[in-house]
C-alpha positions in Angstrom: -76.7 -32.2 138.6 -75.1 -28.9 138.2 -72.4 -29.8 135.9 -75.1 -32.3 133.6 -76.8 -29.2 133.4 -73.7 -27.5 132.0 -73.2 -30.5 129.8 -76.6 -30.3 127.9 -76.5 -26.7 127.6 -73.0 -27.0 125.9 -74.2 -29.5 123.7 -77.1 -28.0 122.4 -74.8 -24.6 122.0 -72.6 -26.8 119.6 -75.3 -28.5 118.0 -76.9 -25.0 116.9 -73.7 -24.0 116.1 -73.1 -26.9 113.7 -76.3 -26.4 112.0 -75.8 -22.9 111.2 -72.4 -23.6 110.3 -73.4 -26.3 107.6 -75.7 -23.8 106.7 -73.8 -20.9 105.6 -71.1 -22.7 104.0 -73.5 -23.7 100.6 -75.1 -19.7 100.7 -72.6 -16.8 98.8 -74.1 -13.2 98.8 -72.1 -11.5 95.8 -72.6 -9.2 93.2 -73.9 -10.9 90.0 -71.5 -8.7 87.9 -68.9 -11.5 88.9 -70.8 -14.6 89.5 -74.2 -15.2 88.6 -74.4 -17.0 85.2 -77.1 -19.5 83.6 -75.2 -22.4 83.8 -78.1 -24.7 83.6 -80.3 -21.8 82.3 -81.6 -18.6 83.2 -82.4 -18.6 87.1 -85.9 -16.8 87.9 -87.3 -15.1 90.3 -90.4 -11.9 90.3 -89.6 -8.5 89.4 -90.2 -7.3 93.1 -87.4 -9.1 94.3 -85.2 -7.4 91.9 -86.5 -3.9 92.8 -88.8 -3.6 90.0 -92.5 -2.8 89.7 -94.6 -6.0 87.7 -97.6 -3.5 87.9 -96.1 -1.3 85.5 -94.1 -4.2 83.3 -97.6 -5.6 82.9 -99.3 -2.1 81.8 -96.6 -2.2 79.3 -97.7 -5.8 78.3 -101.4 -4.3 78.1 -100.3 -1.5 75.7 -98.4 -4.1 73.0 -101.7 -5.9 73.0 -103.9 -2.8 72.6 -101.8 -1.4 69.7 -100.0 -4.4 68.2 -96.9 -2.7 68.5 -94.9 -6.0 66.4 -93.4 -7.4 69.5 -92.3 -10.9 69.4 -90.7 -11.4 72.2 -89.8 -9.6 75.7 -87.3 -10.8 78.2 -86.0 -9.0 81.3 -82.9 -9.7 83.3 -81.8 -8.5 86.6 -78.8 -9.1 89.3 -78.2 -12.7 86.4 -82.2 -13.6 87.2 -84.4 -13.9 84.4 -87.8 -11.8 86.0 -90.2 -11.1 83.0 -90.8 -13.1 79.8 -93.5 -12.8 77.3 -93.7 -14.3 73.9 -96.4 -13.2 71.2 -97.8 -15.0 68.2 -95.8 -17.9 67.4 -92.9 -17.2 69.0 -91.6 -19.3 72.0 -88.2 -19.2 74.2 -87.2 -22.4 71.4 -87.6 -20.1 68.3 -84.5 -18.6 66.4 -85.4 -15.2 65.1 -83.5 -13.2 63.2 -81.7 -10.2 64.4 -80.8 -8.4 61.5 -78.3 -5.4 62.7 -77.8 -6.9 65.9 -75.3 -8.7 64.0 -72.9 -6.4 63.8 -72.2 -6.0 67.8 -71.6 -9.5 67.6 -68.9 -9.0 64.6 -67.7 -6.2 66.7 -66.8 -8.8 69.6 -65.4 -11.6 67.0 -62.7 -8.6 65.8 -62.1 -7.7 70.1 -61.2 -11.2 70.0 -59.4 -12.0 67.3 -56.9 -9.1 68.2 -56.7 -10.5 71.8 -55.6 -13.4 70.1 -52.9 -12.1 67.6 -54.7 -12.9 64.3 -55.3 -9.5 64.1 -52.6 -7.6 65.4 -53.3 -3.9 64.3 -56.7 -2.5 64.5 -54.9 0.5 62.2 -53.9 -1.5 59.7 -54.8 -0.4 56.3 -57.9 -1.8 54.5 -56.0 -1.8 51.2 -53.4 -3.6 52.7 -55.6 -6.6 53.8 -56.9 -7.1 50.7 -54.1 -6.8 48.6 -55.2 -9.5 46.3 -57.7 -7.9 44.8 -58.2 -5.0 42.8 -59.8 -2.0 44.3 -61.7 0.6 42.4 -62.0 4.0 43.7 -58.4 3.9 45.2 -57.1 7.3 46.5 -55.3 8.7 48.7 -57.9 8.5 51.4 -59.3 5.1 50.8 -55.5 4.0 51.0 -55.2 5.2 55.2 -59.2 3.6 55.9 -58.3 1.2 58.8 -60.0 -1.4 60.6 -60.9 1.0 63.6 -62.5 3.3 60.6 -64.6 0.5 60.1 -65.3 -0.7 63.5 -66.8 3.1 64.4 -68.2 3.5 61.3 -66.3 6.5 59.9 -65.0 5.1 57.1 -65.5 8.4 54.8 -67.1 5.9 52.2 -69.6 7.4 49.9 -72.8 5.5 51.7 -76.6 5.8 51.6 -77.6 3.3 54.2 -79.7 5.8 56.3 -80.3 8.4 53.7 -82.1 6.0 51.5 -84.9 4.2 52.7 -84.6 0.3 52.9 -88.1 -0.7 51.6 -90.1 0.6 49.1 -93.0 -1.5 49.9 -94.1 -2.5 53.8 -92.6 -6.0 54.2 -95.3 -8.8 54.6 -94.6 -9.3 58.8 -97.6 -10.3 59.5 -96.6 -12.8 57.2 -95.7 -15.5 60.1 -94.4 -17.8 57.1 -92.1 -15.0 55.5 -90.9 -13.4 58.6 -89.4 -16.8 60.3 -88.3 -18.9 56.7 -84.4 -19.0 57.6 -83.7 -20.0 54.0 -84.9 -17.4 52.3 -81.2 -15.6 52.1 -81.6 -11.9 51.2 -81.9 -11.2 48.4 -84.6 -14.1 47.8 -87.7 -13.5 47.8 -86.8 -9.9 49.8 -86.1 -8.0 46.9 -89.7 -7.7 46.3 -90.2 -5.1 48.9 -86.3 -3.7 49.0 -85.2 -0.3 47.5 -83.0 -0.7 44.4 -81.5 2.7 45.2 -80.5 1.7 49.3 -76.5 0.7 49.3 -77.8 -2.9 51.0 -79.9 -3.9 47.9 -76.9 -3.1 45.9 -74.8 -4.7 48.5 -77.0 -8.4 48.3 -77.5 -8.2 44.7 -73.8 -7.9 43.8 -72.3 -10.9 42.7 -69.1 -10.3 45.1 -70.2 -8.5 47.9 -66.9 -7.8 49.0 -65.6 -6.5 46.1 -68.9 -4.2 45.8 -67.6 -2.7 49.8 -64.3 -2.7 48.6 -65.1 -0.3 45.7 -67.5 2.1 47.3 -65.8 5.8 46.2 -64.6 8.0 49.4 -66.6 10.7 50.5 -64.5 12.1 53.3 -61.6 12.1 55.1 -61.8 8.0 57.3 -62.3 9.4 61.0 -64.0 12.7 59.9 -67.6 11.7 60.0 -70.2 9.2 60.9 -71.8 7.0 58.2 -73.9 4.3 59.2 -73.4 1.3 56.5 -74.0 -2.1 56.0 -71.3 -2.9 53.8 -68.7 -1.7 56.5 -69.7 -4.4 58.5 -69.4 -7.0 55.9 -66.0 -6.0 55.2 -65.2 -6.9 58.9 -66.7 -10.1 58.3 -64.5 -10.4 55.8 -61.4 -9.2 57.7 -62.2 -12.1 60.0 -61.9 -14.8 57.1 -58.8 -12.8 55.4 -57.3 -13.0 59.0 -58.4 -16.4 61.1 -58.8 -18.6 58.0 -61.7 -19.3 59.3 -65.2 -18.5 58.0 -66.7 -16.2 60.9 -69.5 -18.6 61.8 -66.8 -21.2 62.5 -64.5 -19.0 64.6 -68.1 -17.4 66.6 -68.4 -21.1 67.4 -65.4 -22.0 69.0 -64.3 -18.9 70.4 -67.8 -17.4 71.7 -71.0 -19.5 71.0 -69.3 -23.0 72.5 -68.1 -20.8 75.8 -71.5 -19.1 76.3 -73.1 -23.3 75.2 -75.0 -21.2 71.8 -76.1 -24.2 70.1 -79.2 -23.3 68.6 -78.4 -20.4 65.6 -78.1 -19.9 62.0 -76.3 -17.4 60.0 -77.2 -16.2 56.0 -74.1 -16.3 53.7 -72.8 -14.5 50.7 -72.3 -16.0 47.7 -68.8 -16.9 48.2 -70.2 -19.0 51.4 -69.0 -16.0 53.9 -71.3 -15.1 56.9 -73.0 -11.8 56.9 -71.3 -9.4 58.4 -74.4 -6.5 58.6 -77.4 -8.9 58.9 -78.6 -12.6 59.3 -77.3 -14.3 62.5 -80.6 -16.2 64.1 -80.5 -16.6 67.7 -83.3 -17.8 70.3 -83.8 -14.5 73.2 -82.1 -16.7 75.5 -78.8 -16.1 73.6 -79.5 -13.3 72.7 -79.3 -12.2 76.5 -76.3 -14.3 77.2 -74.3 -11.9 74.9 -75.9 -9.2 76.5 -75.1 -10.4 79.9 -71.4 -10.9 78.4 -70.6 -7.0 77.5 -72.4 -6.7 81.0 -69.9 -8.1 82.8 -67.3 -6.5 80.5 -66.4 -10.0 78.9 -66.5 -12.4 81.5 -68.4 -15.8 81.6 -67.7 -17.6 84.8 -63.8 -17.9 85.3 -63.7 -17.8 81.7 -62.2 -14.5 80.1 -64.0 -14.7 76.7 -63.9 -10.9 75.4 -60.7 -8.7 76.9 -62.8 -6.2 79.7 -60.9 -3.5 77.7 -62.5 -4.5 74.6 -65.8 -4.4 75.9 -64.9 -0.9 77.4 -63.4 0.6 74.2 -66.8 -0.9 72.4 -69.0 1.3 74.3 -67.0 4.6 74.4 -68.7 7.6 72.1 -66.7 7.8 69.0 -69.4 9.9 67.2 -70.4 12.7 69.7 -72.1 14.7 66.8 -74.9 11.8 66.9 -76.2 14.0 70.1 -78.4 12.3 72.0 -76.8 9.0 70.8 -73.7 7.5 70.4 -71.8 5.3 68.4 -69.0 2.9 69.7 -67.5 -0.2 68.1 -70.7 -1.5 66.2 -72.3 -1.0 69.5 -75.2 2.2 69.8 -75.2 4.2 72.6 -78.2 6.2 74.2 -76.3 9.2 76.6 -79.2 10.3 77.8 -80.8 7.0 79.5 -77.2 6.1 79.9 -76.8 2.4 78.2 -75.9 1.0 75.4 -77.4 -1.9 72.9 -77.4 -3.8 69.9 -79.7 -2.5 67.3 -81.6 -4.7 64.7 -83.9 -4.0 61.9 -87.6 -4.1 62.7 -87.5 -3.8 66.9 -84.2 -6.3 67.1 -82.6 -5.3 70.6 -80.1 -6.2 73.5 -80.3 -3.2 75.8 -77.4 -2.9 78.7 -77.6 -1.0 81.2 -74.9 -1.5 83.6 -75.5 1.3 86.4 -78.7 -0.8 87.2 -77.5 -4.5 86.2 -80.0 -4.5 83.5 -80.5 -6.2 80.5 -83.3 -6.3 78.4 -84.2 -8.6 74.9 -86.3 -7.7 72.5 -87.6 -9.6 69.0 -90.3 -8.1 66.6 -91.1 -7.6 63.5 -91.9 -3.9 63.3 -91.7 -2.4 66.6 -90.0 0.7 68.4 -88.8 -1.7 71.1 -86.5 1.3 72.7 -89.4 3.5 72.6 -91.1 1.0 75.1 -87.7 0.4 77.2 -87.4 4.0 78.1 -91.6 4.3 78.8 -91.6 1.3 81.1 -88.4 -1.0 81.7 -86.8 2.4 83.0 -89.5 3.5 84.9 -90.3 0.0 86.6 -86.9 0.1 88.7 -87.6 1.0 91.9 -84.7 0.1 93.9 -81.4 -1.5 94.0 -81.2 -4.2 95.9 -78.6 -7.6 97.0 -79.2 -11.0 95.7 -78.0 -14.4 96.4 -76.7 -16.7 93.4 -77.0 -20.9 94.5 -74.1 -22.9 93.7 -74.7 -25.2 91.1 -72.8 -28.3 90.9 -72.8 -31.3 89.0 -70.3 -33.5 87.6 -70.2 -33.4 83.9 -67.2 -31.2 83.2 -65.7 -29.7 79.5 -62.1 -28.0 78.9 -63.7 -24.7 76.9 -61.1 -22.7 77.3 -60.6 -19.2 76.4 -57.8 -17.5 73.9 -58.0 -14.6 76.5 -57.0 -16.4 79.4 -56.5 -19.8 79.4 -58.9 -21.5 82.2 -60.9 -24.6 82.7 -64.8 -24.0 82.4 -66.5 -26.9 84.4 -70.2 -27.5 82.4 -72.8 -26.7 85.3 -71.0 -26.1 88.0 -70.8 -22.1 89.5 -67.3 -21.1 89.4 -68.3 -18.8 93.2 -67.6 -22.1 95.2 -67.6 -22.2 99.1 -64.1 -22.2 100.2 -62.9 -24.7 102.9 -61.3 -21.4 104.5 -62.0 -21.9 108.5 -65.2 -19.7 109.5 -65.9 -18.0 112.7 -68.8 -21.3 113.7 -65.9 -23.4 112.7 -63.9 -21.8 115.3 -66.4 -21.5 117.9 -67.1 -25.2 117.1 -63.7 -26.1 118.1 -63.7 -24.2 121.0 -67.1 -25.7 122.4 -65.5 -29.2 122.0 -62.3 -28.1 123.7 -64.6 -27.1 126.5 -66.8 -29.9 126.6 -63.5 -32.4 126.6 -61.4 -30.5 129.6 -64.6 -30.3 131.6 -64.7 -34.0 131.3 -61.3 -34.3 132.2 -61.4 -32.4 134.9 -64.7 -34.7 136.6 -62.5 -37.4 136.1 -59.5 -36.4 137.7 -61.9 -34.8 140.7 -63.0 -38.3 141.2 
């Protein structure tokens, strides 16, 4: 009776044992900086168990609503979990929007990696030197040492008037729903109604060759020696793509980052010679929006998939215009020093905020908003606490070869790259050791009979 006793006691020992075991082999506990990615979309879960406060996201919600602040759209992710969402007006998670300047960070990571790629070897290679096929007015001695970097950290020393100028010179019809989400309406269109003929972008989209129009700009300064925010920077980089890809830019986004991160859902305005806007016009739906944000968040990395060089990402976001102050200025990328993150910045409340010290990122859309204003007075504010999270391992079975020019990998559609391991566990051991038991106990009543 004694030993039956043992027996059952043994058994049940196992059984728990095997339970817990089977258990723990589908859970991983890992920092979403590495792992946590919407494969199958954004996974969701409630501010609180992200160590944020919903009471003071939703007073935030109250205030857009009490003052129609122009917010179209807000999204909120933490730890790779999607934890607030709010859409105004028309606008719904489906809906492209435009995102104007937010554009440019977007450039910014086409150039990181076409240079990872060898297309473009030299980041200091002369401007006049890529274009050599055309003509350039203006040419001196400075214009002949402006560089890509120049560019890229917009201290070109081009004579510009981008933020001295104002952009409008009547208040553009937003409340408008028509106007503000017509994605043929290419600038200049029916825009030049409310632009300023005097602003460098008017002149830039009623040129006839926009590149040609950048290309001649006269030199102010010395490239490197100041900052000069300008739009037709920007669309010379979209052109440097073409010049050095052969590839229009919205063609090389798509295979080499909108396929990887599954963008399928955009639109991007052209110039008249058919080549995408460098400074403005790339329509995304929030969603994608935030995957590009969650992208520079984990310094380039989708999955096992190695889309951006981490060192690109890191270069992007260093200060290369200190005199800005309280701001800074990277590779197309703006940085706020004093609420430590960085973000894309778009016309008319066009954001994706990144804040890495507190795995944050944050989308907004509008159409005339001060979306950072609101960031800082109640995104900020609302984390309370850092906390662990646990990402579930997707799987399915429909698999693509994506594969990246950074490092060349297999991306399986669906299916969580943070796998459990067949690696033998502790309750695997202790499972073998409970059966070894088990069997020489039985052994031994048998040879005692």
């Amino acid at each position: 009776m004694k030993f039956n006793r043992i027996k059952i006691i043994i058994i049940v020992f196992i059984t728990i044992g095997f339970v817990f075991n089977r258990t723990f082999e589908h859970q991983t506990v890992f920092s979403f900086t590495n792992n946590c990615y919407p494969i199958n979309g954004w996974l969701r879960t409630d501010p609180e168990d992200l160590g944020m406060n919903s009471t003071e996201l939703d007073r935030m919600y109250q205030v857009m609503i009490a003052q129609n602040v122009g917010i179209d759209s807000i999204h909120i992710v933490r730890y790779g979990y999607l934890c607030y969402e709010k859409y105004f007006e028309y606008y719904n998670y489906t809906a492209i929007h435009c995102t104007h300047s937010v554009t440019k960070s977007v450039i910014s990571a086409l150039i990181g990696i076409a240079n990872a790629t060898g297309m473009i070897k030299n980041l200091d290679e002369p401007i006049v030197e890529i274009f050599s096929n055309r003509t350039i007015q203006n040419l001196d001695s400075r214009k002949e040492v402006l560089t890509i970097r120049h560019l890229l950290e917009m201290r070109s020393g081009l004579d510009v008037n981008d933020l001295s100028e104002s952009y409008t010179t009547a208040p553009i019809p937003f409340n408008d729903f028509a106007f503000r989400t017509n994605t043929t309406n290419v600038p200049p269109g029916t825009w030049i109604n409310y632009l300023n003929p005097d602003n460098d972008f008017t002149r830039l989209i009623t040129s006839d060759d926009w590149i040609q129009f950048a290309l001649d700009k006269p030199m102010e300064s010395e490239p490197g020696s100041n900052f000069a925010y300008s739009d037709c920077i920007t669309h010379l980089l979209s052109a440097i793509i073409r010049e050095k890809t052969g590839m229009n830019t919205e063609n090389f986004a798509k295979q080499y980052l909108f396929d990887p991160l599954n963008i399928t859902e955009y639109l991007w305005w052209v110039d008249p010679s058919g080549l995408s806007m460098g400074a403005d016009g790339l329509w995304l739906n929030p969603y994608d929006m935030l995957k590009i944000g969650y992208l520079y968040l984990n310094l380039g990395k989708w999955n096992d998939l190695q889309i951006i060089p981490s060192d690109w990402v890191l270069k992007s976001i260093q200060n290369y215009s200190p005199e800005l102050g309280g701001y800074g200025y990277g590779y197309q990328w703006w940085l706020d020093i004093n609420n430590d993150y960085y973000y894309a910045d778009g016309w008319g409340g066009q954001h994706i905020i990144i804040k890495p010290n507190r795995d944050l990122v944050v989308v907004f859309t509008a159409w005339d908003a001060s979306s950072i204003t609101l960031s800082n007075a109640f995104i900020l504010d609302a984390i309370v606490t850092d906390v662990s999270v646990t990402c579930p391992i997707i799987t399915t079975t429909t698999t693509s070869t994506t594969t990246s020019p950074i490092a060349t990998s297999t991306t399986t559609t669906g299916i969580n790259t943070q796998t459990t391991t067949t690696e033998t566990s502790g309750l695997d051991i202790l499972l073998i050791l409970s059966i070894l038991i088990v069997n020489s106990l039985f052994v031994w009543k048998r040879k005692k009979k």
